[in-house]
N, C-alpha and C positions, 0 to 999 in steps of 0.2 A: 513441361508445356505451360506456358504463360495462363493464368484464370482473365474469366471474360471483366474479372473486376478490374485484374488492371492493366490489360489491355485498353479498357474504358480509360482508364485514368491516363492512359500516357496518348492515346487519341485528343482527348480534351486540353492536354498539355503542348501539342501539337498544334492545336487551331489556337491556345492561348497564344503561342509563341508567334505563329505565324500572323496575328491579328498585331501586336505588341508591333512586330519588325513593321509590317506594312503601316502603323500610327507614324513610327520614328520616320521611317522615307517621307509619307507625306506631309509630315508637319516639319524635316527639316529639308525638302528638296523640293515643295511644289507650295502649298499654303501654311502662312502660321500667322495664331494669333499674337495680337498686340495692344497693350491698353496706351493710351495716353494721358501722361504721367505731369504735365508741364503746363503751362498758358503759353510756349512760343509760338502753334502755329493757330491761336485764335484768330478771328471766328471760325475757320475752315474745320479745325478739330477742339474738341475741348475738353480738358479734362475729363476723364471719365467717360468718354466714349473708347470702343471697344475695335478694331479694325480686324481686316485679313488680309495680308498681306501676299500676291503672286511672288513668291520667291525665283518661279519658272522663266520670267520673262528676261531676268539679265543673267542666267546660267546659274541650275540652284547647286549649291555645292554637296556632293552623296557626305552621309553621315559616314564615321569610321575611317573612310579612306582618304578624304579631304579631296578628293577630286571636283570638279567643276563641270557639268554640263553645258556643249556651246549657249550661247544666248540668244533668245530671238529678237530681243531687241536691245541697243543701247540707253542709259539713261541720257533725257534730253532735257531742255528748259523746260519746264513747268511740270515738270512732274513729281510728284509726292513721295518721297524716297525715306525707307528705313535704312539704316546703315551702323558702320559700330566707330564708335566715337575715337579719334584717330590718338586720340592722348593716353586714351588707357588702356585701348585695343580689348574693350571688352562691355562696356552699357553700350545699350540700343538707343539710339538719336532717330529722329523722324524730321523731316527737314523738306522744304522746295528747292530743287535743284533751279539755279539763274542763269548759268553757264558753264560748260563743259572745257575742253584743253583747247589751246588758243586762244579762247577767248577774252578780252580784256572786259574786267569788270572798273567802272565807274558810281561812286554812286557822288552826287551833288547834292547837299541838303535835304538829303532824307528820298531823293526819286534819285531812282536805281537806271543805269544805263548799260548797254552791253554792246561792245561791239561799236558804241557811238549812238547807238538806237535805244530811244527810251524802252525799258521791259516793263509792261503795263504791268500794274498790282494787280495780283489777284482778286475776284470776286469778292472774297468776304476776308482780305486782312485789313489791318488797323495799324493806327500810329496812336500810340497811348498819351506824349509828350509833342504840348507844341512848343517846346523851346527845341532848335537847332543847334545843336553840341557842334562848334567851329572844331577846326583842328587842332594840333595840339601845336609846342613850340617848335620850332624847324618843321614846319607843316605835317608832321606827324597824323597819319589815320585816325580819325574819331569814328562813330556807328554812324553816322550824319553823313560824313565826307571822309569815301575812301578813296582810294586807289590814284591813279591806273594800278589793277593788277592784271598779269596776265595768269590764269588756270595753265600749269604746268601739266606737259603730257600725262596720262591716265590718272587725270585729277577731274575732281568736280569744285565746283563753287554753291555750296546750300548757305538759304537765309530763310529766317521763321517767319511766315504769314503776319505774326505780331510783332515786326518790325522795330517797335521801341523797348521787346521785350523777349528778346530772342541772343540766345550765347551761340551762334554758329561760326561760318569760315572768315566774317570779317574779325572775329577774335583769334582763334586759334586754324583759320587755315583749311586750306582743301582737302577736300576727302579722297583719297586714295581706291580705284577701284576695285581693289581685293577687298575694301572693306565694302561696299554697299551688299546688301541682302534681298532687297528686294522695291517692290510697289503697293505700297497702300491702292487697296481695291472699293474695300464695302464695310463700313459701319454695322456690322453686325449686332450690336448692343449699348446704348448709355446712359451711365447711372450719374445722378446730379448730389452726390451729397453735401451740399451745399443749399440744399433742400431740406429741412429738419434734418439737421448736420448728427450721425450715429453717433453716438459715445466713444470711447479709446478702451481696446482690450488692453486688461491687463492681467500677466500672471498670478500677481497678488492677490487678485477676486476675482475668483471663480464665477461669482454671478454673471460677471463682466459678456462671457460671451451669448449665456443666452436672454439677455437685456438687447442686445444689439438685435439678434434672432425677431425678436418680439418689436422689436422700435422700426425695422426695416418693413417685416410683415406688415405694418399700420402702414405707414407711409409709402408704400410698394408703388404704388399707380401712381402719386405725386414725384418722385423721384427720377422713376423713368423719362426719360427724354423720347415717347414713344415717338414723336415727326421725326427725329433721326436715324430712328432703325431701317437698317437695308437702303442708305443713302450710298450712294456714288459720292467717293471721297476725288475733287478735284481742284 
């Protein structure tokens, strides 16, 4: 007969596990965090801000069996999409979708057309450069002046808020729908260190990590980007 000790122990081994499975489902099938790593979709995101991403909304894919949940919605223009980068099929990209399959993208001198129809910029992106990059010889695509392209079926067309400063689909091409993951929702957290910029760990000194500990603790409340926390990412 089993002792009540470890029966205790495989009881608690039980809710560990059961806790553990239900993290993995919701963090790879419904929400998961995401930092922002880049300047391409400033000012709308900026480095060091912290995101949630509904993964639920374009069909979250179940862990282990790779299956696909329908979707309740498709990805459309304007919306903030994380996805996995189609070249290496494996880093996470965060991008605005501009247009979806059929649709022909144009861009003329830096404003972006779709369909014939100007696609107004977004609220808070930027063009970093006022010089217009012409095209190249045999009128070849610049970031300035692309297209006509047209979005090939179960493709998207993403471009970075920061316009002059952004590597998406007018370099390397549309994103395939098996790769998108999900929808940036809500800025949960953002840290500015570029604000009394931390020190660099290094293995070589020890001291290294709790110097950073100590340098962060001071400047905790200058650092925070507290006006960004729990913004609506749009």
């Amino acid at each position: 007969m089993a002792s009540k000790t470890s029966l205790s122990l495989w009881d608690n081994f039980k809710q560990i596990g059961v806790a553990v499975v239900l993290a993995l489902l919701i963090k790879t099938s419904i929400v998961e965090a995401y930092k922002i790593p880049s300047q391409s979709m400033e000012d709308t995101l900026l480095v060091g801000d912290f995101l949630l991403a509904n993964k639920f909304v374009y069909g979250a894919r179940l862990p282990f069996v790779g299956w696909r949940l329908p979707a309740i919605d498709e990805p459309k223009p304007g919306d903030v999409i994380i996805f996995i980068f189609p070249r290496d099929g494996v880093t996470k990209y965060i991008k605005r979708c501009v247009a979806v399959a059929g649709d022909t993208v144009l861009i003329k001198d830096k404003k972006l057309f779709v369909n014939g129809k100007r696609f107004e910029d977004p609220e808070k992106s930027k063009f970093v450069k006022t010089r217009i990059e012409p095209r190249g010889p045999g009128g070849t695509d610049s970031p300035d002046n692309f297209g006509p392209f047209i979005v090939p079926p179960g493709h998207y067309f993403m471009m970075g808020d920061n316009r002059d400063n952004s590597y998406d689909s007018r370099w390397w091409g549309p994103v395939p729908r098996q790769n998108i993951l999900g929808e940036a929702m809500i800025i949960h957290w953002s840290w500015d260190d570029e604000v009394h910029p931390s020190g660099e760990v290094k293995i070589s000194d020890p001291l290294s990590v709790p110097r950073l500990f100590v340098h962060n603790a001071i400047y905790f409340f200058e650092k925070v980007r507290w006006g960004r926390l729990f913004t609506v990412v749009s």
